[in-house]
C-alpha positions as CSV (number, residue, x, y, z in Angstrom):
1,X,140.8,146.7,132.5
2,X,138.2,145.7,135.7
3,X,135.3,144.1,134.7
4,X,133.5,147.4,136.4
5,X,135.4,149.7,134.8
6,X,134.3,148.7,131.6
7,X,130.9,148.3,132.6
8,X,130.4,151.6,134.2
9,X,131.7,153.1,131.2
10,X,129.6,151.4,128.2
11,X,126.7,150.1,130.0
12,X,125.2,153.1,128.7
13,X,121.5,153.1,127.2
14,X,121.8,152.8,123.5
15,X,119.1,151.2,120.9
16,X,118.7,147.4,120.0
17,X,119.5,148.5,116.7
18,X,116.5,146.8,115.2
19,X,116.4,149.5,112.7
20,X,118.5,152.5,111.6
21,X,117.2,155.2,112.5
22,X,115.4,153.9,115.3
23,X,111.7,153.9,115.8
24,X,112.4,157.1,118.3
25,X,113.1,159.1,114.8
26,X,109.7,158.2,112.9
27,X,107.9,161.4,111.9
28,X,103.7,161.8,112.7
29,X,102.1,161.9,109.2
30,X,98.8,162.6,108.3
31,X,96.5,160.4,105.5
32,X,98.3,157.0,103.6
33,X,99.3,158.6,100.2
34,X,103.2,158.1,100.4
35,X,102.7,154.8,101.9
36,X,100.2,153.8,99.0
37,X,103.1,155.1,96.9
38,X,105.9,153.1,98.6
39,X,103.5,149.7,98.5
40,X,102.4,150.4,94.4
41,X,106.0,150.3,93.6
42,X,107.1,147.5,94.7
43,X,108.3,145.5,91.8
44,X,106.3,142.7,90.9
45,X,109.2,140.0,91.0
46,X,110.0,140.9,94.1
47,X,109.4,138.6,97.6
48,X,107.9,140.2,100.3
49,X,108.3,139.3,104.2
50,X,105.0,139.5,106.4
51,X,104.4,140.9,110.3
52,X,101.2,139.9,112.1
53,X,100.9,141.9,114.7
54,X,98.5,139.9,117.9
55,X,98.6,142.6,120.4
56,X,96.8,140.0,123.5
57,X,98.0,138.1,126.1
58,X,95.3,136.7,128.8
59,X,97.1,137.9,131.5
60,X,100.2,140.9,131.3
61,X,103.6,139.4,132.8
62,X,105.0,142.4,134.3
63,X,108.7,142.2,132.4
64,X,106.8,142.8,129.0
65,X,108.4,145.6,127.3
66,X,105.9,144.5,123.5
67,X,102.6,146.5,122.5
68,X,100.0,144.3,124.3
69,X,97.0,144.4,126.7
70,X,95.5,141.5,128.5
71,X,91.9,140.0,126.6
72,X,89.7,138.9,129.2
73,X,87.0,137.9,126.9
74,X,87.1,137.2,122.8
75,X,84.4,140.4,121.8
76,X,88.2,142.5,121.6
77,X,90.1,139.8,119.6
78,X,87.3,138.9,117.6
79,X,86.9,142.9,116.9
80,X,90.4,142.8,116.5
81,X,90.5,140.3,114.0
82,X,87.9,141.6,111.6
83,X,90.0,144.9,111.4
84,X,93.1,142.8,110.8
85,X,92.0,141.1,108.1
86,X,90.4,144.2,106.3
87,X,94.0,146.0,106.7
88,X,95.4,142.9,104.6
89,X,92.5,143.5,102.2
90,X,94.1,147.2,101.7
91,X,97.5,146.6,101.8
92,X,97.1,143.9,98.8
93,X,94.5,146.9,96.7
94,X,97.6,149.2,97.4
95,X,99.6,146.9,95.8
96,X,97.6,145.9,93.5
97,X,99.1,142.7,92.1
98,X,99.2,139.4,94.1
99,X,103.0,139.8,95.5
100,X,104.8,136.2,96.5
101,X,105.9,135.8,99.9
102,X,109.3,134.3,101.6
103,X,108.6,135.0,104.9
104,X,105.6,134.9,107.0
105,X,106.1,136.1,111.0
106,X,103.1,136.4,113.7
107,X,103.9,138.4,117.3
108,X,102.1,140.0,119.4
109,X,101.6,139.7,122.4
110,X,100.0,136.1,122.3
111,X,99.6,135.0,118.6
112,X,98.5,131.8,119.7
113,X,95.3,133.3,121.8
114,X,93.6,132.9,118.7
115,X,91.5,130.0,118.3
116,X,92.2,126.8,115.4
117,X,89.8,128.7,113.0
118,X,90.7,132.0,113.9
119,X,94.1,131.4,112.9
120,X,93.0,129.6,109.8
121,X,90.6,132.4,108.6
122,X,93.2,135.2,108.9
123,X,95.7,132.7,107.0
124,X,93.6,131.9,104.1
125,X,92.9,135.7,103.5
126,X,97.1,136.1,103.6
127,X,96.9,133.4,101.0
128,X,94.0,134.7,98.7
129,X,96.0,138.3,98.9
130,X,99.5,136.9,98.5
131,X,101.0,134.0,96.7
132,X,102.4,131.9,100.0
133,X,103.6,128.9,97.9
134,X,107.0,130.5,97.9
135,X,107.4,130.8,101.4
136,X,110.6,129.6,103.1
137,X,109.6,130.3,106.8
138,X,106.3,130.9,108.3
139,X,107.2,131.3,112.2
140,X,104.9,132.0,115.3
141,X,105.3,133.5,118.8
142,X,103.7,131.7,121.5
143,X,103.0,131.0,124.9
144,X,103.6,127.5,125.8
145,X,100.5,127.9,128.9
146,X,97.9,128.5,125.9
147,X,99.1,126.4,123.2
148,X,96.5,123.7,122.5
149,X,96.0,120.5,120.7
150,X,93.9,121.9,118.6
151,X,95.7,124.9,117.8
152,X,99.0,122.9,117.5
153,X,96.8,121.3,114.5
154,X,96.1,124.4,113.0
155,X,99.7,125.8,113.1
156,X,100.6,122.5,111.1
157,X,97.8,122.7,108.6
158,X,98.7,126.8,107.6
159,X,102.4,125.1,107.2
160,X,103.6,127.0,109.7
161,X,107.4,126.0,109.7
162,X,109.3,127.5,112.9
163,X,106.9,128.4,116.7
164,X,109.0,130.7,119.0
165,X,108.2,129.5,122.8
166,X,108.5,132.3,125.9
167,X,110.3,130.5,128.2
168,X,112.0,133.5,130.2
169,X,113.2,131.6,133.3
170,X,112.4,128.4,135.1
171,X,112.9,129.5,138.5
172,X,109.5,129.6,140.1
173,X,110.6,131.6,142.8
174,X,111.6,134.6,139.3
175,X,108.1,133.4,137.8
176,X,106.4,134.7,140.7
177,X,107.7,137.9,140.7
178,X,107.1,138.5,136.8
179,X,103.6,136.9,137.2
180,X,104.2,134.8,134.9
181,X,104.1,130.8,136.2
182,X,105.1,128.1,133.8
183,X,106.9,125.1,134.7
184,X,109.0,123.0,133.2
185,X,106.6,120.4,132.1
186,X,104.4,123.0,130.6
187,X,107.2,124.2,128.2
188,X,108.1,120.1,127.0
189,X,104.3,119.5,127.0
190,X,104.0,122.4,124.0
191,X,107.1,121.2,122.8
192,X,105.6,117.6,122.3
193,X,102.4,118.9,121.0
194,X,104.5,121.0,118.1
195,X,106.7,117.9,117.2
196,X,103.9,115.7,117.1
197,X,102.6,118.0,113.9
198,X,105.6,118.1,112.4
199,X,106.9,121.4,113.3
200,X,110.5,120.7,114.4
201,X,112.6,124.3,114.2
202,X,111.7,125.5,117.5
203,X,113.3,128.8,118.8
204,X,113.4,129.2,122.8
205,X,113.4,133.0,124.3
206,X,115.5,133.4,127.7
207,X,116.0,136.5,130.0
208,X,118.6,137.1,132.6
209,X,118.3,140.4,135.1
210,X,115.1,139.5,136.0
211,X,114.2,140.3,140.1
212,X,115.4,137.9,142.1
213,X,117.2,136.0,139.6
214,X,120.9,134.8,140.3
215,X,123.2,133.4,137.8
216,X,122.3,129.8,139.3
217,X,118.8,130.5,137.7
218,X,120.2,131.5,134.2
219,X,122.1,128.5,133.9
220,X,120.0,126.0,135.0
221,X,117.2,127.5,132.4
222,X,119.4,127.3,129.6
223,X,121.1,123.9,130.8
224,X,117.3,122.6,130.7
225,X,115.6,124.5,127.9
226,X,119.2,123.7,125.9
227,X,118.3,119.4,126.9
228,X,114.4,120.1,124.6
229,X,116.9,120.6,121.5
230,X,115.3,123.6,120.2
231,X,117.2,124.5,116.9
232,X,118.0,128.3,118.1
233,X,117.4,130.1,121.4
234,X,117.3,134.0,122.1
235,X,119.1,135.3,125.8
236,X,117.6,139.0,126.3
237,X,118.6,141.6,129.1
238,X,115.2,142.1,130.7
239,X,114.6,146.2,130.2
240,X,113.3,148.0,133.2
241,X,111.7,150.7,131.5
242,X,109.1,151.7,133.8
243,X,108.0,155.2,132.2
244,X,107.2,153.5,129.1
245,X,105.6,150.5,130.6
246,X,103.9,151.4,133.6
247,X,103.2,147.9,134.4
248,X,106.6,147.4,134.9
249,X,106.3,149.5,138.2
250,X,105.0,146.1,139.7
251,X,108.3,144.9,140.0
252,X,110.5,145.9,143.1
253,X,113.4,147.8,141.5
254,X,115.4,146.8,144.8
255,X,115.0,143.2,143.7
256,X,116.7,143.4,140.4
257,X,121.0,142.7,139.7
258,X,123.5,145.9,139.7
259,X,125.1,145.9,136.3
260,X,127.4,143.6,137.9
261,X,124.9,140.8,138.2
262,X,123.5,141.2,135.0
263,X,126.8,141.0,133.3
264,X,128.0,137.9,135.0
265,X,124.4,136.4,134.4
266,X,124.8,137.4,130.8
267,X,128.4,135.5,130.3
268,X,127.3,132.4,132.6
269,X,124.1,131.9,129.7
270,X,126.0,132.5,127.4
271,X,128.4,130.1,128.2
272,X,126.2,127.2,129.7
273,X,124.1,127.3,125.8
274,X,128.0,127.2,124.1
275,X,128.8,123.8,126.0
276,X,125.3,122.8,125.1
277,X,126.4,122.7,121.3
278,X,125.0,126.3,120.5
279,X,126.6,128.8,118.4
280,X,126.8,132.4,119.3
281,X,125.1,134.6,116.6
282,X,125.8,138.8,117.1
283,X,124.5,139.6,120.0
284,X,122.0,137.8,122.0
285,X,121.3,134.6,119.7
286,X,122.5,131.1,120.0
287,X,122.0,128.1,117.1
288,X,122.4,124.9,116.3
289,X,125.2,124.6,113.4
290,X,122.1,123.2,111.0
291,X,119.8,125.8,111.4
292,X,119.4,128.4,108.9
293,X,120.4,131.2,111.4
294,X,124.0,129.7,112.1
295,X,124.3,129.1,108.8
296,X,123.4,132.9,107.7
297,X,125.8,133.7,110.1
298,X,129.0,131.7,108.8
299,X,127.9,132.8,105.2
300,X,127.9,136.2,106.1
301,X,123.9,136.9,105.3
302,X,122.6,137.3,108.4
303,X,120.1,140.6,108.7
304,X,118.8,142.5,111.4
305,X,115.0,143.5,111.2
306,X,112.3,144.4,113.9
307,X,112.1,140.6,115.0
308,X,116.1,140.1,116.0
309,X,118.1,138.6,113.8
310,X,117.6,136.7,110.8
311,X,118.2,135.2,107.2
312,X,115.3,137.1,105.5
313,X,116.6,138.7,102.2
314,X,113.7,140.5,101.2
315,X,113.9,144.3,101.5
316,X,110.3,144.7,101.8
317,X,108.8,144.2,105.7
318,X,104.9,144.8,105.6
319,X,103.9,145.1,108.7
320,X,99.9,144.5,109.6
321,X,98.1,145.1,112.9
322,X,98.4,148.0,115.3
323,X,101.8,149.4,116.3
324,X,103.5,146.9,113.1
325,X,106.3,148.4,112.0
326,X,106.8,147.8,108.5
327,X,110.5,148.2,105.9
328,X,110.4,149.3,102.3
329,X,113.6,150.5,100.6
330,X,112.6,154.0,101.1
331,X,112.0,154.0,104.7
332,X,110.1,152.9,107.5
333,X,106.2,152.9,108.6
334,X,104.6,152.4,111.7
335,X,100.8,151.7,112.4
336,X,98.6,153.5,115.0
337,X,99.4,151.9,117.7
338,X,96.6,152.6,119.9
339,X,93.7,149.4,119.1
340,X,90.5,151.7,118.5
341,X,92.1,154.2,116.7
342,X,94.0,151.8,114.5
343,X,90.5,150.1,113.6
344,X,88.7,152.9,113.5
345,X,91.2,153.7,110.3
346,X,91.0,150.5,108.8
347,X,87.2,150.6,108.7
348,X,87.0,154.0,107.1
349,X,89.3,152.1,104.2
350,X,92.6,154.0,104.4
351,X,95.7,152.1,105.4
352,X,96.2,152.6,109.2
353,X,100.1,154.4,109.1
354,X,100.7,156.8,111.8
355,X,104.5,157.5,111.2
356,X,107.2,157.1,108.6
357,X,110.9,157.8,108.3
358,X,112.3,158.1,104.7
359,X,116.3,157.2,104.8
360,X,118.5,159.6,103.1
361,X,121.8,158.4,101.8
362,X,123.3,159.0,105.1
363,X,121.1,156.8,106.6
364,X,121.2,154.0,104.1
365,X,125.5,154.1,104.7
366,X,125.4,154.3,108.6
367,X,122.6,151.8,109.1
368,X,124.5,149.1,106.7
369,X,127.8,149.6,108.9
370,X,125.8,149.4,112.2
371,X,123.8,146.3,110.9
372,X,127.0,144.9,110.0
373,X,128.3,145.3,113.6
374,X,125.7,143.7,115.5
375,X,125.5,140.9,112.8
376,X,128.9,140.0,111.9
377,X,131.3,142.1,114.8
378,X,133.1,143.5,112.2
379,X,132.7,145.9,109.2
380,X,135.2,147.3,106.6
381,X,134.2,150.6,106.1
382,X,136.0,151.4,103.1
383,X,134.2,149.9,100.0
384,X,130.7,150.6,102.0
385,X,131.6,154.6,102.3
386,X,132.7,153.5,98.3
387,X,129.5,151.7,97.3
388,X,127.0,154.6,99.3
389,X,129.5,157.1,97.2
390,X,131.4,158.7,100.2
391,X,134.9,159.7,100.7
392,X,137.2,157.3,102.6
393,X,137.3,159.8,105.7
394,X,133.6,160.3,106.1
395,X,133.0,158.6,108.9
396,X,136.6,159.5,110.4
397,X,134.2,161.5,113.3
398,X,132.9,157.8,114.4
399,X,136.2,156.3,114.6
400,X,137.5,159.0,117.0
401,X,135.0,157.6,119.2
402,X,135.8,154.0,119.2
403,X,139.4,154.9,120.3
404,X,138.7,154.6,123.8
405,X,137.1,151.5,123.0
406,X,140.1,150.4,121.0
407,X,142.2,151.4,124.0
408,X,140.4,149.3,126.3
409,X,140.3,146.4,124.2
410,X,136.8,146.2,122.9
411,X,137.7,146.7,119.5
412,X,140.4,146.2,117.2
413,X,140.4,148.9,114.2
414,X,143.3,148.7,111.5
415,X,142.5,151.6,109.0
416,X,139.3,151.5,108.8
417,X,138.5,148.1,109.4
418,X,136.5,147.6,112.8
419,X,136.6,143.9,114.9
420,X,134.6,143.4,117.9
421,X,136.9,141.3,120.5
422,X,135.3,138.7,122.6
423,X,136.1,141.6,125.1
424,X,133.8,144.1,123.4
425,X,131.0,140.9,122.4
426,X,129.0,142.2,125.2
427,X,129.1,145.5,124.5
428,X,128.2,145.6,121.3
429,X,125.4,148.0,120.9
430,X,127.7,150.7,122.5
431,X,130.0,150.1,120.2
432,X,127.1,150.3,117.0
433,X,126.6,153.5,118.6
434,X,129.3,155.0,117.4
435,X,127.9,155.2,114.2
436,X,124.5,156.5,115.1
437,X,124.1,160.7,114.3
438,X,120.6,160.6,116.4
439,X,121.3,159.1,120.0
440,X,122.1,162.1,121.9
441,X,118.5,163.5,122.2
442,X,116.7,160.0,122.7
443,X,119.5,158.4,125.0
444,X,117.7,158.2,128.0
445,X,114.8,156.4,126.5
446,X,116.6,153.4,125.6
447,X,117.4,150.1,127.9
448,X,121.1,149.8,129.2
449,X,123.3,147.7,126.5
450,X,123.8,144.6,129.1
């Protein structure tokens, strides 16, 4: 089939299928009680993952699509920060026991806005609450234009194991119309000062359909990033959605690729990071064969959480600062996400949860096929529908959607086993969609799936 065809007909917008349901199905919910319930039953031999939520940046690039505002001064982060670490206070009392942790993640926003002993003090009160000496990853988010010495120091001495550098594009003439200028040297510089304190697994974050970017621009990015050896880098589809980010309106709509450009800018990345030695991982990821994430991947245990993909195995996601979405076996909880009011809860002493989604047992079935999907590109359905204790034809309804996509050679399906083809790779959250009983009503609120 033509290359349009296809895309005119599953460049729909669908989820990122960072959880199942999505964050569009959380429920309002007044006071903390269930949530004190969900955190006082986690078992006591059980590891725990960690989100930091840093909701700064000192100036707003205008593709941003993340809960932020821009800090002019430090009287907000500092405020900030004295809320954030009386919300880990009350999560651990909820608890109630000293928990260990295998996974430790900080993003924002701008996690490294916060000064050396900023950083340290909100680290030291994660490791009076929790037990960190059993953490496999502690990773960071940060902006290679505010990444200091100093701070570079501090990252090394809270044994921060993995930073995460924006990168976006290298094209100055693209950085100019995202406000957001960083050149080349700038990303090596922070690069160099990470190295020099010993933290080595360093994760890159790209974008293509970006205004004024051409495939030329994706390519060279990733052919340079790809010669700073990071040990896994991240190619998203920027998401023009303007009515939830009114920022965004700063960007001339006229200037940005038809579905078209995006698509060839997306295979051109794709492929310049594959000749650089990267693997593809589901959707949008791309690592060295050594690193964890590759190897998750050929083991079959990579996850899907609310930071991409990864190898965490913990059930348990607590998520702390405003808007942090948070994972329990039960369900899901999301902070207030408005600053103020978020404090403004945390200093009263209850635990600052706005919404929550409880998953039935429909949801637990249909959110392990569709994280299988965008992890692995292929699920069996059978012992799943047999190990959530559904017939064989339950999900019969979703197959009879992927014929078309069978037909036009996205998808192989023989009984009910389902293979993404390298036809189909980019269209994979279409294809995840199939599975998802909520998308009708929330359909337009989602980015397009390339």
């Amino acid at each position: 089939m033509d290359r349009r065809d296809l895309i005119s007909r599953y460049d729909r917008r669908v989820p990122r299928y960072t959880s199942y349901p999505t964050a569009l199905q959380f429920h309002p919910i007044a006071g903390d009680g269930w949530y004190r319930d969900w955190l006082g039953g986690i078992p006591q031999d059980m590891e725990v993952s960690l989100y930091l939520h840093v909701p700064f940046c000192r100036a707003m690039c205008w593709y941003c699509g993340c809960h932020t505002r821009v800090a002019k001064d430090e009287q907000p982060v500092q405020s900030y920060v004295a809320a954030l670490r009386r919300e880990i206070a009350l999560v651990a009392g909820a608890i109630g026991r000293r928990l260990a942790v295998c996974r430790v993640h900080w993003g924002g926003g701008t996690p490294t806005l916060l000064s050396p002993a900023t950083f340290a003090a909100i680290f030291e009160d994660l490791s009076r609450h929790f037990d960190i000496s059993t953490t496999v990853e502690h990773a960071v988010e940060a902006d290679p234009r505010t990444l200091t010495d100093g701070l570079a120091d501090a990252l090394a001495a809270a044994g921060v194991t993995r930073v995460s550098l924006g990168v976006q594009t290298l094209s100055d003439a693209v950085q100019r119309r995202i406000n957001r200028l960083q050149p080349f040297d700038q990303v090596a510089a922070a690069v160099g000062r990470l190295r020099r304190v010993g933290i080595g697994n360093l994760n890159f974050d790209l974008m293509y359909g970006l205004p004024g970017q051409a495939t030329g621009d994706v390519v060279a990015t990733a052919e340079a990033v790809a010669g700073l050896s990071p040990s896994r880098l991240a190619l998203f589809g920027y998401a023009h959605v303007p009515w939830m980010k009114p920022h965004q309106k700063r960007i001339e709509e006229s200037e940005l690729p038809d579905a078209g450009g995006r698509f060839e800018q997306l295979l051109a990345g794709a492929e310049a990071l594959e000749r650089s030695g990267y693997h593809r991982i589901g959707l949008d990821h791309f690592a060295r064969p050594s690193d964890s994430l590759a190897r998750a991947a050929a083991e079959g245990r990579l996850r899907r959480n609310f930071q991409g993909y990864t190898d965490d195995p913990s059930p348990v996601l607590i998520g702390l600062g405003a808007s942090a979405i948070g994972q329990m076996p039960d369900g899901y909880a999301q902070n207030v996400v408005a600053i103020p009011d978020w404090e403004r809860e945390v200093f009263a002493g209850r635990l600052p949860v706005a919404k929550m989604r409880g998953l039935s047992p429909e949801d637990a079935l249909r959110g392990e096929v569709i994280e299988r999907l965008m992890c692995g590109l292929v699920v069996d359905l059978v012992p799943l529908l047999d190990a959530h204790g559904y017939p064989p034809t339950f999900l019969d309804d979703s197959l009879r959607i992927l014929e078309e996509a069978a037909g036009d050679g996205l998808v192989e399906v023989d009984g009910r086993r389902i293979r993404v083809t390298e036809t189909g790779w980019p269209f994979l959250r279409s294809i995840a969609a199939a599975f998802d009983a909520y998308l009708a009503p929330a359909e337009s609120r989602h980015a397009r799936a390339v």
